[in-house]
LUMVO-342037 format. One record per residue (C-alpha): x, y, z; residue number from 1; chain; residue in one letter. Coordinates in Angstrom, 3 decimals. Example, Ala and Ser with C-alpha at 12.3 -4.5 7.8 and 13.67 -1.06 7.14 Angstrom:
# LUMVO-342037
+----------+----------+----------+------+-------+------+
:       xx :       yy :       zz : doke : numar : baza :
+----------+----------+----------+------+-------+------+
:   12.300 :   -4.500 :    7.800 :    1 :     A :    a :
:   13.670 :   -1.060 :    7.140 :    2 :     A :    s :
+----------+----------+----------+------+-------+------+
# end
This chain:
# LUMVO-342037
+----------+----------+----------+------+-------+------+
:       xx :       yy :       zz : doke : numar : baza :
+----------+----------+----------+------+-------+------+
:   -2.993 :    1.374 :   -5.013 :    1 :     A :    x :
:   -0.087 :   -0.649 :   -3.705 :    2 :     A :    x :
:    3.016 :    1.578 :   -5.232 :    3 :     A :    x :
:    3.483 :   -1.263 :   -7.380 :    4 :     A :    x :
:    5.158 :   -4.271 :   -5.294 :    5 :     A :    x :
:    5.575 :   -7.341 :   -4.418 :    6 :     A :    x :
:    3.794 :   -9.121 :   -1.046 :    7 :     A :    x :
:    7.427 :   -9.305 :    0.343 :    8 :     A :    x :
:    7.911 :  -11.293 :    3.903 :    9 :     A :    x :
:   10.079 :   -8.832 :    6.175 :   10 :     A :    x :
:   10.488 :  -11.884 :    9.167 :   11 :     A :    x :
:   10.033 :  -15.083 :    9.311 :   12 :     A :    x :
:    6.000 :  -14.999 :   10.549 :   13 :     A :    x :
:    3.135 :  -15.041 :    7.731 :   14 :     A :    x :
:    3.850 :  -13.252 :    4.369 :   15 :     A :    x :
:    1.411 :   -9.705 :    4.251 :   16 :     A :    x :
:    0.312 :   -6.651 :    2.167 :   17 :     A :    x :
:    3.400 :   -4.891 :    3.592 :   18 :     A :    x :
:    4.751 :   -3.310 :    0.515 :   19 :     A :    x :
:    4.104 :   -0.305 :   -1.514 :   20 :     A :    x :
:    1.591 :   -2.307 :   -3.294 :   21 :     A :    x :
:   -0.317 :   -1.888 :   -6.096 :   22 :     A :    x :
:   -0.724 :    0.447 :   -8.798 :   23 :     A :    x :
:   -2.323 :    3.155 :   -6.457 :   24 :     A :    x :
:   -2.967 :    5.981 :   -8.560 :   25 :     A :    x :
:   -2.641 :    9.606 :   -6.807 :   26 :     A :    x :
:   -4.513 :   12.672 :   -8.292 :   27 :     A :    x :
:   -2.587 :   12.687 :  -11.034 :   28 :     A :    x :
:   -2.603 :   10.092 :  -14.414 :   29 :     A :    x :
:    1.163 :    8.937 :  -15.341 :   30 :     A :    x :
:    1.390 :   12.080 :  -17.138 :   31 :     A :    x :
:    0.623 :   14.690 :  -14.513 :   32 :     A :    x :
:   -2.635 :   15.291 :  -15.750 :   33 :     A :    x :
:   -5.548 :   14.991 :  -13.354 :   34 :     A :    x :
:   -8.330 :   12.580 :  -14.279 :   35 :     A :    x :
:  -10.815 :   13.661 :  -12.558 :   36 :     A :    x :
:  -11.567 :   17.217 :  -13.923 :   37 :     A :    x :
:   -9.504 :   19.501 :  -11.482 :   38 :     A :    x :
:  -11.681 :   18.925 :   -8.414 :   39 :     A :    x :
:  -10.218 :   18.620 :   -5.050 :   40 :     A :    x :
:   -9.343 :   15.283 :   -3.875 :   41 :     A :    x :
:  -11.932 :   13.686 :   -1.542 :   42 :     A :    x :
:  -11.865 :   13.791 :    2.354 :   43 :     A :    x :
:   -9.985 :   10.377 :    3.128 :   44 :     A :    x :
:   -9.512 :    9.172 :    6.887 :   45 :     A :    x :
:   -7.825 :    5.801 :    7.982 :   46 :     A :    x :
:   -9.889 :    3.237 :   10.730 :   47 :     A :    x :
:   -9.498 :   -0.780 :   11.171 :   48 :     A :    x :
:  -11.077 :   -3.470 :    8.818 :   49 :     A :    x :
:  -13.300 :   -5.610 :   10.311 :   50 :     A :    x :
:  -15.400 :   -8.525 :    9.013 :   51 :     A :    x :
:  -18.625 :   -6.151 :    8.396 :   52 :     A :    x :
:  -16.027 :   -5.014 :    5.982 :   53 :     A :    x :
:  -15.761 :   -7.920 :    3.144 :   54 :     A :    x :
:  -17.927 :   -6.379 :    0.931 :   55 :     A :    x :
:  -15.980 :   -3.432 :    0.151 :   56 :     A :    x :
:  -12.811 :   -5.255 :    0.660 :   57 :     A :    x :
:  -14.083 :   -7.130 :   -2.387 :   58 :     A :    x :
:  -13.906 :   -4.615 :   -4.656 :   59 :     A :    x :
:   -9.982 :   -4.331 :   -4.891 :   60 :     A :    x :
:   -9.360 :   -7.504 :   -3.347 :   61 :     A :    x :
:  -11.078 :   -9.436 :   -6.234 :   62 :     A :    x :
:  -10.108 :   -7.141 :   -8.992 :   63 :     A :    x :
:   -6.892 :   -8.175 :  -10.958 :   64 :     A :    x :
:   -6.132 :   -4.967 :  -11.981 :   65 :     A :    x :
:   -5.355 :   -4.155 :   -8.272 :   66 :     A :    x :
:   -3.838 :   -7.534 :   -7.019 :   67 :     A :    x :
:   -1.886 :   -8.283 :  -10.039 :   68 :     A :    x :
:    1.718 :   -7.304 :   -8.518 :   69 :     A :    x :
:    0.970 :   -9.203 :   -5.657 :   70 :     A :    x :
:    1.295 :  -12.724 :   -4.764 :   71 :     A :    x :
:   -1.833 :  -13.285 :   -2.460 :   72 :     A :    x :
:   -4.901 :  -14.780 :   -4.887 :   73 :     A :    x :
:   -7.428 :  -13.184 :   -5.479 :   74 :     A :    x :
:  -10.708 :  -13.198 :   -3.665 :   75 :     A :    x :
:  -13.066 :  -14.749 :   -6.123 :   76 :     A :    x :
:  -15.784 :  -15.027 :   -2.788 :   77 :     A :    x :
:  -16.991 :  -13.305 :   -0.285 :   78 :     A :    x :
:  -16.532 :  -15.790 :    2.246 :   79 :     A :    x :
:  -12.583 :  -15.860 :    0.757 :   80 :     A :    x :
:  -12.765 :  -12.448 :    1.527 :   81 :     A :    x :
:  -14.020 :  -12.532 :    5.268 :   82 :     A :    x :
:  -11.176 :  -15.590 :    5.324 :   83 :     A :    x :
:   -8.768 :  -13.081 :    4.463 :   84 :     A :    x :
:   -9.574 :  -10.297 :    6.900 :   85 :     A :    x :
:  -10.212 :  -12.671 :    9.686 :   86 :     A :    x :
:   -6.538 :  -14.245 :    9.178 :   87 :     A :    x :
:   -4.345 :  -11.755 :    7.960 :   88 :     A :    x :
:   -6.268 :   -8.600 :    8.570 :   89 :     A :    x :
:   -7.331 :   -8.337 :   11.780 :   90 :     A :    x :
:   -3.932 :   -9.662 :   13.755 :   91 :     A :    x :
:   -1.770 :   -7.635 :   11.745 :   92 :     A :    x :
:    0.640 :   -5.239 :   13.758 :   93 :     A :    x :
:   -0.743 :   -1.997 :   11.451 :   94 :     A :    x :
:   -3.514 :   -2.013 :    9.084 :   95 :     A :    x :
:   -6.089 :    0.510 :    8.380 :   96 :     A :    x :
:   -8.680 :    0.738 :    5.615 :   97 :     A :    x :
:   -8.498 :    3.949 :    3.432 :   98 :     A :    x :
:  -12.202 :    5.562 :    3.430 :   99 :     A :    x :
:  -13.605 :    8.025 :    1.629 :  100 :     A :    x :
:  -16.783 :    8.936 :    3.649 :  101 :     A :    x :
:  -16.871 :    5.634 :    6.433 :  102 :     A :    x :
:  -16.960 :    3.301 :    3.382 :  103 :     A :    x :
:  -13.488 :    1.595 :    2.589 :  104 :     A :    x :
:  -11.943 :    1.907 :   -0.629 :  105 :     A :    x :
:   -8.525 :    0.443 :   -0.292 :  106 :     A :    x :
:   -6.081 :   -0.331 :    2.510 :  107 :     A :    x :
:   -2.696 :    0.574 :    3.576 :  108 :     A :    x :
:   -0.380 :   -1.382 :    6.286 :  109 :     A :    x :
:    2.674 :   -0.932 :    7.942 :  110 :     A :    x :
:    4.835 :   -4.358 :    8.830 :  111 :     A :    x :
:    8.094 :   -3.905 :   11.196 :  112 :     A :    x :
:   10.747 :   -6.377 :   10.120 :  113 :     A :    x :
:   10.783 :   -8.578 :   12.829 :  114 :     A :    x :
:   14.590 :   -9.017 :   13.075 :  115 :     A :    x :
:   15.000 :   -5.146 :   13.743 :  116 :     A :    x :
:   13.413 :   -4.566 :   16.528 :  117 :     A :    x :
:   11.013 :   -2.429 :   15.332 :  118 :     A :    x :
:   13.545 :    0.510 :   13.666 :  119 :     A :    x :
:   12.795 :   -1.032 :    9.982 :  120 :     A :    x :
:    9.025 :   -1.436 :    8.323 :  121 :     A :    x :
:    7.403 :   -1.666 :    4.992 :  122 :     A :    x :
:    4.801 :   -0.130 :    3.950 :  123 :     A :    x :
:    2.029 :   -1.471 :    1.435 :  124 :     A :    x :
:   -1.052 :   -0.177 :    0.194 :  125 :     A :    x :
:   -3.531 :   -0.635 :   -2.357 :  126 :     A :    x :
:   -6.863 :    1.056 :   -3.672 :  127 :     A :    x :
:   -9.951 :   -0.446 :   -5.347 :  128 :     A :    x :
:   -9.137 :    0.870 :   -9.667 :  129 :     A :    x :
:  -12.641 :    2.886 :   -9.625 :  130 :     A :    x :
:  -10.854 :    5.342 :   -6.964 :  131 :     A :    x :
:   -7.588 :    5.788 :   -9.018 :  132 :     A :    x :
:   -6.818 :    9.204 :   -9.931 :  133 :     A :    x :
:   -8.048 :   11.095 :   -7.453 :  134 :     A :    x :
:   -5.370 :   11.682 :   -5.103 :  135 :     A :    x :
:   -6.744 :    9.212 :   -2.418 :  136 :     A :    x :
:   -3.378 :    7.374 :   -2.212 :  137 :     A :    x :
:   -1.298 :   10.172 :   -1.954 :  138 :     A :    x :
:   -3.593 :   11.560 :    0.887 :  139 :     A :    x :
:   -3.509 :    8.453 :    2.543 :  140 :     A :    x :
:    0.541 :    7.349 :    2.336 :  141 :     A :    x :
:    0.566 :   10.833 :    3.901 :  142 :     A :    x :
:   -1.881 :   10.135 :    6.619 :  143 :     A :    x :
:    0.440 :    7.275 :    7.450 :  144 :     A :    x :
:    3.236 :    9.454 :    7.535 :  145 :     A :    x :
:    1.792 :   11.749 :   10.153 :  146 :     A :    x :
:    1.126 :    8.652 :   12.857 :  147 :     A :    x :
:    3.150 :    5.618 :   12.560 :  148 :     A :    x :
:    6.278 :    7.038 :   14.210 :  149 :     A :    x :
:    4.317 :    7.954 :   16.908 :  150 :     A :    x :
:    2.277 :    5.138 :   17.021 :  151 :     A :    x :
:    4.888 :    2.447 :   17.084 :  152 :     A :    x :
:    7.568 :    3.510 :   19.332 :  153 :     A :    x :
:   11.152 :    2.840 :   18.295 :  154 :     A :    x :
:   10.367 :    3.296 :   14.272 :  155 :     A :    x :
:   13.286 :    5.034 :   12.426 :  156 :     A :    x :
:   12.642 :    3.873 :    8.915 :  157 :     A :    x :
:    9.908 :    3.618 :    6.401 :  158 :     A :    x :
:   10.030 :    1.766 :    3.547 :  159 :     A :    x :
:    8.206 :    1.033 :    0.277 :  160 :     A :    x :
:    9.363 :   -0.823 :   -2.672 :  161 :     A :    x :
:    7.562 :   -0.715 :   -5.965 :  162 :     A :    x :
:    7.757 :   -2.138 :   -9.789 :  163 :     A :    x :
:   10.408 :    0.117 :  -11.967 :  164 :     A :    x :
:    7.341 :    0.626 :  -14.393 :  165 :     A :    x :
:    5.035 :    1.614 :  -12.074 :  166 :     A :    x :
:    5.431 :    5.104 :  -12.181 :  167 :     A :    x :
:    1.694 :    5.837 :  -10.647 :  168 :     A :    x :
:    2.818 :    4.362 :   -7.268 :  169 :     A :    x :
:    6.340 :    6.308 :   -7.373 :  170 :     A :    x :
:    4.117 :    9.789 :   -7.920 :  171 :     A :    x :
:    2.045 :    8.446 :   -4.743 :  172 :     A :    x :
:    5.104 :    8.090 :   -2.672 :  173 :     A :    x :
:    6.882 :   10.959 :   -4.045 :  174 :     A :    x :
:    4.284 :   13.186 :   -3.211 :  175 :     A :    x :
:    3.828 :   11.811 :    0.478 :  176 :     A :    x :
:    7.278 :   13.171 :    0.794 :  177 :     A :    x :
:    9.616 :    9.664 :    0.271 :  178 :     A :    x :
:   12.693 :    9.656 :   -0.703 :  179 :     A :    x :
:   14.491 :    7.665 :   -3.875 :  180 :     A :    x :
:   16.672 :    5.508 :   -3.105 :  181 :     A :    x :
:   17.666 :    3.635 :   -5.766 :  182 :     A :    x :
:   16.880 :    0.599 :   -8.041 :  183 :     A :    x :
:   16.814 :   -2.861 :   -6.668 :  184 :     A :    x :
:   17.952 :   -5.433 :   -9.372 :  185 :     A :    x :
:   15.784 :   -8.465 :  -10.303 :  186 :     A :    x :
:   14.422 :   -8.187 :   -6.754 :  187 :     A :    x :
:   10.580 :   -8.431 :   -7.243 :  188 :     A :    x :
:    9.498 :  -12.331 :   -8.038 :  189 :     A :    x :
:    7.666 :  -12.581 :  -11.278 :  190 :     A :    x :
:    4.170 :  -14.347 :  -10.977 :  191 :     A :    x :
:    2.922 :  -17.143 :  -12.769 :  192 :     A :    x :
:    6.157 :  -18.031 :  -13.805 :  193 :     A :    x :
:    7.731 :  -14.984 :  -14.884 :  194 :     A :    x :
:   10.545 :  -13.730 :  -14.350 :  195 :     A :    x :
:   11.970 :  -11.674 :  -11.553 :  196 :     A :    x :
:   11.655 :   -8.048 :  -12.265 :  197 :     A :    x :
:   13.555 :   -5.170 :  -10.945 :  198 :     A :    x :
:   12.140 :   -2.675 :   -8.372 :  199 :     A :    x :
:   12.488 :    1.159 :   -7.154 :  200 :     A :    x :
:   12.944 :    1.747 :   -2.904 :  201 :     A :    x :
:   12.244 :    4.490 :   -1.332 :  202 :     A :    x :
:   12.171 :    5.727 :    2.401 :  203 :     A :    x :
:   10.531 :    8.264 :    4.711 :  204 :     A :    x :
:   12.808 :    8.613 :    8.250 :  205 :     A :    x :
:   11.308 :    9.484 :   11.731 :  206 :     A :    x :
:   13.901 :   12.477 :   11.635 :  207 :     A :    x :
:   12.594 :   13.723 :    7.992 :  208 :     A :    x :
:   10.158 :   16.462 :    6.821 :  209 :     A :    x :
:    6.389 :   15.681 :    8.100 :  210 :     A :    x :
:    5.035 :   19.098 :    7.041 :  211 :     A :    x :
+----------+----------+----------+------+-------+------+
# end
């Protein structure tokens, strides 16, 4: 999913998935090669989480292999997981689950940076690992692409920052169009006690390439 990142805090309100999050594989593996036989990425569309939703928010929200770049715990429940929708999801300014069909199978979210004004957001996303390699992220990163400069007025700037070794989430945002911007030094925290770990930024602007 999330780009690999970090659950960053853009303002001074609660911390979010609001970066280019986990290791969000598009339809390709880290070597170009498509997993999934050459067949055509699914049909993905973009709606709100809600509560009825903890079940399949459980299957990336529990699984390490997801979460692991971020800093929220895991959700070893599902009444952790209804917890989590009910305080994080469901007032956050822009989150959407990704589906495939109407069932969810990851999320992505948009945060403006409080301090702003609303010109600056990150953007975070992450996919449950059984959906990997089939181009979902991509598709999706692009679907966000398409509406959040319309949808919250005054946006300029995009931005997702990812792990320097995850290359997986750097294909996703490459391919939604985002630009390289550079390495960030030491600038992800390490978890469980590790140390910090440098990070790749990149940006999509309201005046750039949609097509």
């Amino acid at each position: 999913m999330p780009a690999w990142g970090r659950e960053a805090k853009p303002s001074s309100a609660r911390a979010d998935h609001h970066t280019a999050m986990e290791p969000a594989a598009d339809g390709d593996d880290v070597h170009g090669q498509r997993r999934d036989g050459g067949h055509h990425a699914p049909v993905v569309s973009l709606r709100a989480l809600g509560l009825a939703d903890a079940d399949a928010f459980m299957a990336w929200a529990s699984d390490d292999r997801v979460m692991r770049h971020l800093k929220r715990p895991l959700c070893a429940t599902r009444e952790q997981a209804v917890a989590q929708i009910r305080d994080t999801v469901l007032g956050h300014p822009w989150f959407r689950a990704v589906c495939v069909g109407d069932v969810p199978v990851g999320q992505v979210s948009v945060w403006p940076y409080a301090d702003e004004g609303g010109r600056r957001a990150n953007l975070g996303y992450a996919l449950a690992h059984d959906q990997w390699g089939r181009g979902i992220a991509a598709a999706a990163v692009r679907m966000v692409v398409d509406r959040v400069f319309d949808e919250l007025p005054g946006l300029e700037r995009l931005e997702a920052v990812t792990d320097v070794a995850n290359v997986r989430s750097q294909r996703v945002l490459e391919k939604a169009g985002f630009h390289r911007e550079g390495v960030l030094r030491r600038y992800i925290a390490g978890r469980r006690g590790s140390g910090a770990r440098d990070a790749v930024i990149y940006s999509f602007l309201s005046s750039d390439d949609r097509a």
